[in-house]
N, C-alpha and C positions, 0 to 999 in steps of 0.2 A: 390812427387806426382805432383807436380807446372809442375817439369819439364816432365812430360809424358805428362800432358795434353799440354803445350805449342808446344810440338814435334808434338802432333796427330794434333792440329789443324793447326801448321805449315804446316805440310807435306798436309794433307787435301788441304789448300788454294795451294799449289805448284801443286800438279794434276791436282787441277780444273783449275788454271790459266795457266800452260801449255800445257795443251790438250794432252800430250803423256804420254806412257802407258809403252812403251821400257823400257829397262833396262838401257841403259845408262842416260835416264832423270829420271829413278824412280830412279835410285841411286846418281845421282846429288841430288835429292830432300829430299834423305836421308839424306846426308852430311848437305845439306845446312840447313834444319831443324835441325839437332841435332845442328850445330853450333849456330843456333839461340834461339836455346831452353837451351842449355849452359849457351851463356852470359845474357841472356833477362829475364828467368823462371821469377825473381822475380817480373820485371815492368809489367806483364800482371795479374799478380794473388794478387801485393802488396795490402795486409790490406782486401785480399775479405775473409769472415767471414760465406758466403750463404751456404746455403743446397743446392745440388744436385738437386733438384726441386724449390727453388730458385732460381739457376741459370741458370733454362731451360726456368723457367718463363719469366726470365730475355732477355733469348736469344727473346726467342717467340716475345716479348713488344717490341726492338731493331729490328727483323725482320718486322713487322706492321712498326715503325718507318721508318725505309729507303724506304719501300713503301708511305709511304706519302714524306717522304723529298725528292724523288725520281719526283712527280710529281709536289713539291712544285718549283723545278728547272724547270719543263718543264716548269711550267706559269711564273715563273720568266724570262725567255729566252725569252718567247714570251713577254714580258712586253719588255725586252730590245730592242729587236726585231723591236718591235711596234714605239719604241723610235729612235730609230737608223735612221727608214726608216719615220719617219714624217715630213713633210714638215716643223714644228714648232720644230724641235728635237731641238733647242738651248733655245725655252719659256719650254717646258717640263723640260726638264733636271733641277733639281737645287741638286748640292750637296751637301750635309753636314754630318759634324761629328755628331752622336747621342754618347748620356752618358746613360745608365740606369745599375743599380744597380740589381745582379741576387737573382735569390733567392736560386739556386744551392748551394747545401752545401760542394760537394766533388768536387777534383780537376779535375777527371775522369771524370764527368759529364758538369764541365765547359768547360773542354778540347772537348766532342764532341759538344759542343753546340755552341763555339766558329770556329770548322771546317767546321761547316753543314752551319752558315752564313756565312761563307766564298767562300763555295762550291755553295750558291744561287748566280746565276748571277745578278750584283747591288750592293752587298754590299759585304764588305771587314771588317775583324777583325785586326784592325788594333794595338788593344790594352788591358790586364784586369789588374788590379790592384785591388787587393782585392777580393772585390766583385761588380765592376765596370768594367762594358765593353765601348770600344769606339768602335765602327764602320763606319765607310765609305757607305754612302750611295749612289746611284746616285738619288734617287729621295725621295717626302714626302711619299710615298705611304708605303715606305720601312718601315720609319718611327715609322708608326702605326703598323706594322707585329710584332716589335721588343720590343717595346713599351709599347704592351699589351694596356688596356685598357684604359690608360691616367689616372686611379685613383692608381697608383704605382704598380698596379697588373703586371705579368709576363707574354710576347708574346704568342702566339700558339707556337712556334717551343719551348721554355722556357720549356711551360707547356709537351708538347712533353716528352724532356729528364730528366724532373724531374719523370714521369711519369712512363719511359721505366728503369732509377737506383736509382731513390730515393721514389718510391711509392708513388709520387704525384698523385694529381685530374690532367686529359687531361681534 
């Protein structure tokens, strides 16, 4: 069953990402899904346990998600942006490594929480070990985003994806 859902949602994302409708690309996108859905079924679906309405909910929570992380990039780009083009862009700037400790308990969940800061312009995942992330900052401001509250608690973007797969408080 792994592998029928991994084919549909294959082929789904090949339509929409190709824009063609012909036969010659629907059936390239046959091959190439079933090939993907062959070797892969397992790493999209490994250890998921959820109901059918679980993992719609899930979808839903993830869909809200990349619309916020979606505009969390626009303001991040304007921040770089902002920085780029200041006459003081070399006092602004100060880089550093941050360490905080996630509260993410599945790898799945580390794995997009560690993309989505990577994907914000400024900061770079540069490392996890455990349950310890290092990232690459360009500025303090990043800092506090990642940070969360300075009382050990978990960032917004943190609280985000524990939210959208692990039924955390946003």
């Amino acid at each position: 069953m792994a592998a029928v859902v991994t084919f549909c949602v294959m082929f789904a994302f090949w339509v929409v990402m190709s824009g063609k409708l012909d036969l010659f690309h629907l059936g390239m996108g046959v091959m190439a899904s079933a090939l993907v859905s062959w070797l892969s079924h397992d790493l999209l679906f490994s250890g998921h346990t959820k109901t059918l309405l679980g993992t719609l909910g899930e979808i839903g929570r993830f869909l809200r998600y990349t619309g916020w992380l979606c505009w969390q990039v626009v303001l991040a780009n304007a921040h770089v942006a902002g920085l780029s083009l200041s006459p003081r862009a070399m006092e602004r700037i100060d880089p550093r490594i941050i360490r905080f400790k996630t509260v993410l308990k599945t790898d799945f969940a580390r794995f997009v929480l560690a993309n989505s800061i990577t994907l914000t312009p400024g900061t770079t995942t540069i490392r996890i070990q455990d349950d310890t992330f290092y990232v690459h900052a360009i500025t303090t401001d990043s800092e506090g985003d990642l940070t969360g509250d300075g009382a050990g608690g978990p960032g917004e973007m943190e609280r985000w994806v524990a939210w959208v797969f692990e039924g955390g408080k946003r």
